[in-house]
C-alpha positions in Angstrom: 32.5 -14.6 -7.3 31.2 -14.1 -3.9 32.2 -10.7 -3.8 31.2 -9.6 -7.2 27.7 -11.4 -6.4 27.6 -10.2 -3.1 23.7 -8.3 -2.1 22.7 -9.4 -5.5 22.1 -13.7 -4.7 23.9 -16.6 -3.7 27.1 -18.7 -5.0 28.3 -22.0 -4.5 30.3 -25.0 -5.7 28.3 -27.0 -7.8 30.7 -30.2 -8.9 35.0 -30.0 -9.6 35.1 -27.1 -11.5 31.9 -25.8 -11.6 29.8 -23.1 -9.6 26.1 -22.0 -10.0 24.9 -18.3 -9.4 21.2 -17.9 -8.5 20.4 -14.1 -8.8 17.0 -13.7 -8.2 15.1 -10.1 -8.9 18.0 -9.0 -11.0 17.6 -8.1 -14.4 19.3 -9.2 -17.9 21.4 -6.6 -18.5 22.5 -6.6 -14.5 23.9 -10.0 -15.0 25.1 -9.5 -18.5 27.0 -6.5 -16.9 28.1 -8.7 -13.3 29.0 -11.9 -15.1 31.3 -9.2 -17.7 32.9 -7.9 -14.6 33.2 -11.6 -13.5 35.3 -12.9 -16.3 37.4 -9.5 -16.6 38.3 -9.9 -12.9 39.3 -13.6 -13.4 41.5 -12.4 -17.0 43.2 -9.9 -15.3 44.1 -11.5 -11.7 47.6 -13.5 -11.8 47.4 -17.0 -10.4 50.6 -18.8 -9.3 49.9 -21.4 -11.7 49.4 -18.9 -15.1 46.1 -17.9 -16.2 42.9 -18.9 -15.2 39.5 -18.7 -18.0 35.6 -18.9 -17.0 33.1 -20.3 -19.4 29.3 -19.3 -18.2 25.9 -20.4 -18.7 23.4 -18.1 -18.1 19.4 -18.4 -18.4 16.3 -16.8 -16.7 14.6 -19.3 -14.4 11.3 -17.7 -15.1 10.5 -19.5 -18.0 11.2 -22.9 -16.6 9.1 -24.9 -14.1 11.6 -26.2 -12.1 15.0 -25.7 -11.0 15.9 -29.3 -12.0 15.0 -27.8 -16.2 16.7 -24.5 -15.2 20.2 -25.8 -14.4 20.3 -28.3 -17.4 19.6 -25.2 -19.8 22.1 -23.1 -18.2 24.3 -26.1 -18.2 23.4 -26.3 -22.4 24.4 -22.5 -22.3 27.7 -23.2 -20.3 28.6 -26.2 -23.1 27.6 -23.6 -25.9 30.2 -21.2 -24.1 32.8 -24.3 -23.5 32.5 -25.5 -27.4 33.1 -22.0 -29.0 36.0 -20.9 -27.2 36.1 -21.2 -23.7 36.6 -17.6 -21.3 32.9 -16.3 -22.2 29.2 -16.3 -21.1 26.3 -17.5 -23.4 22.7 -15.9 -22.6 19.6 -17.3 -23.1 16.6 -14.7 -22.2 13.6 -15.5 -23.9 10.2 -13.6 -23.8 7.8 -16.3 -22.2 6.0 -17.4 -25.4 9.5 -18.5 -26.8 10.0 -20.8 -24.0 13.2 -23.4 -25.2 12.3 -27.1 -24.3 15.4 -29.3 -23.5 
């Protein structure tokens, strides 16, 4: 993920299992295309173990008024992704006047 992020924003571990992306000044279809290339890189690497899946949450933190309200919607978005099949991204980019509250 660092690698694939890389110039574009920041990655770290953000519990077990779980890492959080913050990609500031890059726009939707940017991270539709980066987190694509994200989950094609994890389907086709071969692990030791067997294969490896990625579900993703992803959300625009413009519309939220703090990051506390932006990582529980991506975290909805990641659950979304989890519950319908697991090794997939859900997107949530709203225009401002459709603001979601969680």
């Amino acid at each position: 993920m660092k690698e694939k992020i890389q110039g574009n924003g920041i990655v770290g571990r953000y519990g077990g299992e779980e890492f959080c992306a913050v990609l500031p000044k890059v726009d939707s279809d940017s991270v539709v295309r980066l987190i694509d290339d994200i989950l094609d890189t994890v389907r086709s690497t071969k692990f030791s173990h067997g294969n490896c899946t990625v579900s993703c949450g992803v959300v625009s933190s413009e519309y939220y008024s703090s990051p506390t309200e932006v990582l529980k919607a991506a975290d909805e978005m990641l659950y979304i992704s989890k519950r319908t099949g697991k090794d997939r991204a859900s997107y949530m980019f709203l225009p401002k006047e459709n603001s979601p509250t969680f």
